[in-house]
C-alpha positions in Angstrom: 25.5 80.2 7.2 27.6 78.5 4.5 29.6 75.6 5.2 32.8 77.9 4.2 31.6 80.4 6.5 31.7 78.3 9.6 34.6 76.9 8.4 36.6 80.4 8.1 34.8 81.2 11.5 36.2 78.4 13.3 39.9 78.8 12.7 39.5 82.4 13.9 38.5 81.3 17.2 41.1 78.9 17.2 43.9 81.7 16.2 42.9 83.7 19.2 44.0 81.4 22.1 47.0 80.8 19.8 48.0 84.3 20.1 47.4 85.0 23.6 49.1 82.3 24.4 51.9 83.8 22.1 51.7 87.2 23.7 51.9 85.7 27.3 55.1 83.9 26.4 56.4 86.4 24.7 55.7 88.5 27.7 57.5 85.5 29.6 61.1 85.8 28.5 60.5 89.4 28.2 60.5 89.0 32.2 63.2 86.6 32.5 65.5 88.2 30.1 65.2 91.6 32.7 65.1 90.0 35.9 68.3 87.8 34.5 69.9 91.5 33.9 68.9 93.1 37.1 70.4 89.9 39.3 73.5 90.2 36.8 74.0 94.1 37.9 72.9 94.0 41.4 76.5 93.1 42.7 77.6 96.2 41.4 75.1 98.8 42.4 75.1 97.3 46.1 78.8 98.0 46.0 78.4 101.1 44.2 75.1 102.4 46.6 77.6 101.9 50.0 80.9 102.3 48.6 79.6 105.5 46.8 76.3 106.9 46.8 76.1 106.6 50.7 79.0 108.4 51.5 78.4 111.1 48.6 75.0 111.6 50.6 77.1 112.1 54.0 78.9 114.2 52.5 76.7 117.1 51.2 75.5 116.7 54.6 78.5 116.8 56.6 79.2 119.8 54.4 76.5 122.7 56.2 78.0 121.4 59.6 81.0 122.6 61.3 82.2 118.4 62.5 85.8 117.7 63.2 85.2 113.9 62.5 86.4 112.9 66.1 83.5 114.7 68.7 80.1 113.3 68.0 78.2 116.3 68.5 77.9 118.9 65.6 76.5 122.0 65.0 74.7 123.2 61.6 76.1 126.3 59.9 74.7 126.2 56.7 76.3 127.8 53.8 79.2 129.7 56.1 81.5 126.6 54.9 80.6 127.3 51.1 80.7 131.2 51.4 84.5 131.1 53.9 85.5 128.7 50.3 85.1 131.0 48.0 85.8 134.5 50.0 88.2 133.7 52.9 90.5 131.2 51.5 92.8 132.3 49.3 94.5 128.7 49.2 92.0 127.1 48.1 91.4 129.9 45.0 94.7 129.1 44.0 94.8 124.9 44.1 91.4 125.9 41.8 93.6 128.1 39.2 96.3 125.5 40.1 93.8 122.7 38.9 92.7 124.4 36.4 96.4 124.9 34.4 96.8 121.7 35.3 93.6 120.3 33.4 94.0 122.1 30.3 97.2 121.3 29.9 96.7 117.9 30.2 93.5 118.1 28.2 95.4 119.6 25.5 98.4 117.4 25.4 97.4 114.1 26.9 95.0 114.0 23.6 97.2 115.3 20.9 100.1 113.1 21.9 98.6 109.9 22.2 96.2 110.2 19.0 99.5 111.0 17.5 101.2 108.2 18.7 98.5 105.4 17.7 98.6 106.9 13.9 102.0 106.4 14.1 101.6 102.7 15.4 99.1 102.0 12.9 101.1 102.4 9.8 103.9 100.2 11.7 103.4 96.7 10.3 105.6 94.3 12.5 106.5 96.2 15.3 102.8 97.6 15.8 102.8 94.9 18.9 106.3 96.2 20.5 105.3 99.9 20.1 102.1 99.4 21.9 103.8 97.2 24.3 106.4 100.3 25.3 103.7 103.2 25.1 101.5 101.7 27.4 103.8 99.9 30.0 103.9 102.8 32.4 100.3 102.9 32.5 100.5 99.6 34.5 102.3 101.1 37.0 100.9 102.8 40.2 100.9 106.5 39.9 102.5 107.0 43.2 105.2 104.4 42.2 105.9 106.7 38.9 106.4 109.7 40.9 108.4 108.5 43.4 111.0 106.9 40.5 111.0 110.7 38.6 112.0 112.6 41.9 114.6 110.4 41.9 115.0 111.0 37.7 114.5 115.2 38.8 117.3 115.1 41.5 119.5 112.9 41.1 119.6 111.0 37.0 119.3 114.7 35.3 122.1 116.6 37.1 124.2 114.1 36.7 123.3 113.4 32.5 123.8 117.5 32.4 127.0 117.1 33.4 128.2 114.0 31.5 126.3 114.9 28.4 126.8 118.6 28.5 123.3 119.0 28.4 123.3 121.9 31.1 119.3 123.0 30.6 118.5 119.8 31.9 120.2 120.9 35.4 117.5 122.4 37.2 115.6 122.5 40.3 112.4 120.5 39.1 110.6 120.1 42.6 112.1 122.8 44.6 111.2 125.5 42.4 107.8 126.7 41.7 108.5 127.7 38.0 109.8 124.1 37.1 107.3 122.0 39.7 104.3 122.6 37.7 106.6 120.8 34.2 107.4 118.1 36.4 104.1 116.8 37.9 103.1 117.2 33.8 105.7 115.1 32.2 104.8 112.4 34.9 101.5 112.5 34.3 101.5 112.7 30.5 104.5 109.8 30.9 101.8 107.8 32.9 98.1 108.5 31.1 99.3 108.2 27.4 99.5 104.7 26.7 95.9 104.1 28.1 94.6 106.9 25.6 96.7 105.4 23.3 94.8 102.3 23.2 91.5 103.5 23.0 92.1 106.0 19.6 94.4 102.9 18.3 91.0 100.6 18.5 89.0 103.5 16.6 91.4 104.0 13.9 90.8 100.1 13.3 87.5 101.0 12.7 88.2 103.6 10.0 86.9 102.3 6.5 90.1 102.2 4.3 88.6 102.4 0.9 87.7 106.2 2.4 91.2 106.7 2.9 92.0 105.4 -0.3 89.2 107.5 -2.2 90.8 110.4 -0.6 94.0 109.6 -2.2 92.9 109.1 -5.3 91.5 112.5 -5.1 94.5 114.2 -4.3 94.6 114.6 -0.5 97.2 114.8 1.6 98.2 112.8 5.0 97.1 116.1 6.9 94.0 116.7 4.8 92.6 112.8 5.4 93.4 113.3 8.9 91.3 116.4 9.4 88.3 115.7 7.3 88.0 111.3 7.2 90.1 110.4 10.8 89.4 112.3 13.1 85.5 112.5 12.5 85.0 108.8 12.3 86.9 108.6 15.8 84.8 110.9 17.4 83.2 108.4 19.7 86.7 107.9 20.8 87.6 111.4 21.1 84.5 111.9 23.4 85.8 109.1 25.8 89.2 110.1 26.1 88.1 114.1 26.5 85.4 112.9 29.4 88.2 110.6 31.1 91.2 113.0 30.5 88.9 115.9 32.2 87.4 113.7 35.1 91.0 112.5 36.0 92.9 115.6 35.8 90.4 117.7 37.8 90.5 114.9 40.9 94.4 114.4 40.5 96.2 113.8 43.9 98.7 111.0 43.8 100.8 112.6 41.8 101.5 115.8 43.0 101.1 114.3 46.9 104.1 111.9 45.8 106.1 114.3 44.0 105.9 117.8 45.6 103.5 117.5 48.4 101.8 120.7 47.1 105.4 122.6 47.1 107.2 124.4 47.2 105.0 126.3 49.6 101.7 126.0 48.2 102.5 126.7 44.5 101.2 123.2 43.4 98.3 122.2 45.7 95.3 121.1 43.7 92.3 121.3 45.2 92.0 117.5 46.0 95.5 117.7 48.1 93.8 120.8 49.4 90.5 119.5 50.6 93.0 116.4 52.3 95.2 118.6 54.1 91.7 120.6 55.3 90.4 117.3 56.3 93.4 115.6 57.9 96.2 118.5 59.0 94.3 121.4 59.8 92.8 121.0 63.1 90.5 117.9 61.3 87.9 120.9 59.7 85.8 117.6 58.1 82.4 119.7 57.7 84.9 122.5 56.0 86.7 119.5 53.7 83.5 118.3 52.7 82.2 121.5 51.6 85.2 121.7 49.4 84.6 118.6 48.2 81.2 118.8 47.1 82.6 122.5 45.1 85.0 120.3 43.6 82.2 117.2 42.3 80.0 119.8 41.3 82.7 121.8 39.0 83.8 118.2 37.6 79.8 117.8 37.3 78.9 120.5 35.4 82.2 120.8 33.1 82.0 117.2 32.0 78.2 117.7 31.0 79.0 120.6 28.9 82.4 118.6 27.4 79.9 115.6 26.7 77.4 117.3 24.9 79.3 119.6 23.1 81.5 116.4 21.3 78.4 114.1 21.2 76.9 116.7 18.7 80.1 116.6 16.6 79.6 112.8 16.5 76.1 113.0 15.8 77.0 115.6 13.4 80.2 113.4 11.8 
């Protein structure tokens, strides 16, 4: 063998321990770098496993028994809680249609309203910070603390301005009548969700390339033209999150129409999470019942927020 042979041969047995050893520390902080992220979310799955998962779990179970939540001795019925849901309770049909109205509604104009306000805040130039300051101030409030300060607005602030203003349509029964209740319970909502909404499209439109703007401009389109076909396509990432938390939130909504109209007048404005408490809690403590309601209610949420996901992810994809 040549001399530049066993030359060339040795520095090939040389580059082999050099990368194995490579590899293996490579391999190394590959470890480290996942074992640091597992430690960093462990806090938060323990808390989410009991706070959560466990009870979720007792739940479905809880749900084919007929428990009261005080005696300690149950009996199984299997689906007789699911089946007396959906044929023999005709309140709980109705906090579902109830829920329903309710969602779409706020779906609707929970969205439009607050993407319209962060445009508008976006082409302010000094009082961008105050706007966003006022829009999103009654999101820092407690829910429950907003609806107790609009009963008092509804009975006792709007009389009296119809009267002093001559502004006699706003004079009417907002909680005690069934055809104004349902309004209500939606302006304090909207009033209350907005501003966080808000925020989010505002931090998307920052994202928006100008020069397409201004290419659009120069082409001759117009405010509403950009909006439809630059805007609102390059915020669809935003769009998705505020859709999925709009939907998720309306659907569970309780606070709010437990402060403000207790489900009244009657029954007109139970949603179904009021409806599953006063099952749970009021009516002779039917827990096993409850629960079956309340795992109709995750699984509706479930299965609409998977279609709502993936039908705006493939806009985005496709944007």
């Amino acid at each position: 063998m040549s001399q530049l042979g066993k030359q060339s041969s040795e520095m090939v047995i040389k580059q082999v321990p050099n990368k194995v050893k490579s590899k293996a520390t490579l391999s190394t902080k590959n470890q480290k770098a996942t074992l640091s992220l597992i430690l960093f979310v462990l806090p938060a799955f323990i808390f989410y496993f009991v706070f959560l998962l466990i009870p979720m779990v007792g739940a479905g179970f809880y749900s084919f028994t007929d428990w009261n939540a005080l005696s300690q001795t149950y009996s199984f019925v299997g689906f007789s809680n699911y089946i007396e849901a959906f044929k023999d309770d005709p309140d709980f049909r109705h906090s579902f249609f109830f829920t329903l109205k309710y969602t779409a509604f706020m779906f609707v104009f929970q969205n439009v309203i607050a993407l319209l306000l962060a445009l508008f805040i976006e082409t302010r130039v000094r009082t961008k910070g105050f706007f966003r300051t006022l829009f999103f101030m009654p999101n820092m409030l407690s829910l429950i603390i907003s609806a107790l300060m609009f009963s008092f607005i509804f009975s006792n602030v709007l009389p009296e301005l119809s009267q002093k203003a001559m502004l006699h349509f706003l004079d009417q029964p907002w909680i005690g009548d069934a055809r104004f209740s349902f309004y209500s319970i939606l302006i304090v909502s909207l009033w209350h969700g907005i501003g966080y909404m808000m925020v989010i499209y505002m931090a998307a439109l920052q994202g928006v390339p100008s020069h397409l703007k201004e290419a659009a401009m120069i082409d001759g389109a117009n405010p509403f033209q950009r909006l439809i076909h630059i805007t609102i396509p390059m915020i669809m990432h935003a769009i998705t999150i505020c859709a999925f938390l709009t939907l998720n939130g309306a659907f569970k909504v309780f606070d709010v129409v437990y402060a403000l109209t207790a489900g009244g007048p009657g029954r007109s404005t139970q949603v179904m999470a009021l409806n599953i408490y006063e099952e749970a809690f009021s009516n002779n403590f039917r827990y096993g019942y409850a629960n079956a309601k309340a795992m109709i209610l995750f699984f509706i949420v479930l299965v609409i927020t998977l279609i709502q996901t993936r039908m705006l992810k493939k806009k985005e994809v496709e944007a």
